[in-house]
C-alpha positions as a printed NumPy array, in Angstrom:
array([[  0.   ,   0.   ,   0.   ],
       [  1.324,   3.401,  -0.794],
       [  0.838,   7.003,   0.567],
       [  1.363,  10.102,  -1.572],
       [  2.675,  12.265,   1.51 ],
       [  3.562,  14.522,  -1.224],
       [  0.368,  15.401,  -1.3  ],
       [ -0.739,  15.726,   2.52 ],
       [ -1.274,  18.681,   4.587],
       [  0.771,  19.368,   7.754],
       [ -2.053,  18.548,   9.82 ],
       [ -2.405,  15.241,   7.846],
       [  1.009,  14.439,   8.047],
       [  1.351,  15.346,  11.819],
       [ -1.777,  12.72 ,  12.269],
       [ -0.496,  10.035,   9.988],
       [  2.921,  10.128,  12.214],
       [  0.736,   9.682,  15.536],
       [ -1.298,   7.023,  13.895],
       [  1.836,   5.096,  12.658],
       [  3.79 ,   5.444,  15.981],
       [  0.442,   4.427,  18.054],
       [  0.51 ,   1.315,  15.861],
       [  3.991,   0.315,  16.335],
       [  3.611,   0.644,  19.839],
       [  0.413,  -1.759,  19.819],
       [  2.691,  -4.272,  17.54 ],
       [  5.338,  -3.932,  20.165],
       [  3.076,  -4.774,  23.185],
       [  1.406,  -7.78 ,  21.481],
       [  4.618,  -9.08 ,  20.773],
       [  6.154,  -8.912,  24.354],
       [  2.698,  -9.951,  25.663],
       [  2.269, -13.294,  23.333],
       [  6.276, -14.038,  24.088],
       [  5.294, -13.601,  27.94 ],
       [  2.687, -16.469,  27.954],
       [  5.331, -19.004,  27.246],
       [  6.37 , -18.001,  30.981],
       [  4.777, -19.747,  34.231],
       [  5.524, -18.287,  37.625],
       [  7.372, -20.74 ,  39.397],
       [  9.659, -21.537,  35.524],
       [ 13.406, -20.92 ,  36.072],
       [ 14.902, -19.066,  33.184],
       [ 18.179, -16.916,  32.139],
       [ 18.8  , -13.869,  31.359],
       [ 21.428, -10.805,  31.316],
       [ 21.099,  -7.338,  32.077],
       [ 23.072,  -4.718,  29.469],
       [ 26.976,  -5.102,  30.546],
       [ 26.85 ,  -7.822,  33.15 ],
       [ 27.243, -11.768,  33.11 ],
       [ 24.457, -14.165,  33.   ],
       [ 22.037, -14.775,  35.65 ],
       [ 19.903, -18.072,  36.678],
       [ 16.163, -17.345,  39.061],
       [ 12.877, -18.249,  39.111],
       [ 10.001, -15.883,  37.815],
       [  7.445, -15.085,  41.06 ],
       [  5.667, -12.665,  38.83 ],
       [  4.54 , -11.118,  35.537],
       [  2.328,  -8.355,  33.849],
       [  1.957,  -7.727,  30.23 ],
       [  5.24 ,  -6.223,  29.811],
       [  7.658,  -7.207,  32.244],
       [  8.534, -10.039,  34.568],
       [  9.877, -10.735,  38.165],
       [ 12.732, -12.82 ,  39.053],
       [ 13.973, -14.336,  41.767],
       [ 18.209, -15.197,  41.091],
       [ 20.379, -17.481,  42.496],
       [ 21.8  , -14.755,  44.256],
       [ 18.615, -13.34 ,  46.081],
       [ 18.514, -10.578,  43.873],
       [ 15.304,  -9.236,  42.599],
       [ 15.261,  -8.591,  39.061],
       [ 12.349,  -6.812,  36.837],
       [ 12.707,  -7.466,  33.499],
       [ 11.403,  -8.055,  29.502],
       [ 14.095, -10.465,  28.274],
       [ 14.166, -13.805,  29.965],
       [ 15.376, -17.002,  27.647],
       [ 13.788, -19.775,  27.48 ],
       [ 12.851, -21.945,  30.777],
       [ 14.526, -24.578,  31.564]])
């Protein structure tokens, strides 16, 4: 499908962007969300936060965008990324 913006008002344009971004966002969500429900509380997965090693826990809780974990450690971790269960 194409769009002439060529031929759109500033307005138009301004509500096209919104419209597009709004979208993504939705695409986004239902993404994360359908990856989420192969997750069970109680699963124990892996993961690694930006510039650190790998960490091992157990999820005790999720939402539609992020999960909790429990690690090894103690620590408690809120997160988007976790690997597959093991």
């Amino acid at each position: 499908m194409k769009i002439d913006i060529d031929q759109l008002s500033e307005d138009a344009l301004i509500d096209l962007n919104n419209r597009i971004v709004a979208r993504l966002r939705f695409l986004n969500q239902t993404r994360a969300h359908s990856q989420m429900l192969d997750f069970r509380i109680g699963d124990r997965v892996t993961f690694q936060p930006d510039g650190r090693p790998q960490l091992l826990g157990i999820i005790t809780r999720y939402n539609r965008k992020t999960v909790t974990v429990i690690t090894d450690g103690g620590q408690r971790r809120n997160g988007n990324r976790c690997q597959e269960p093991f």
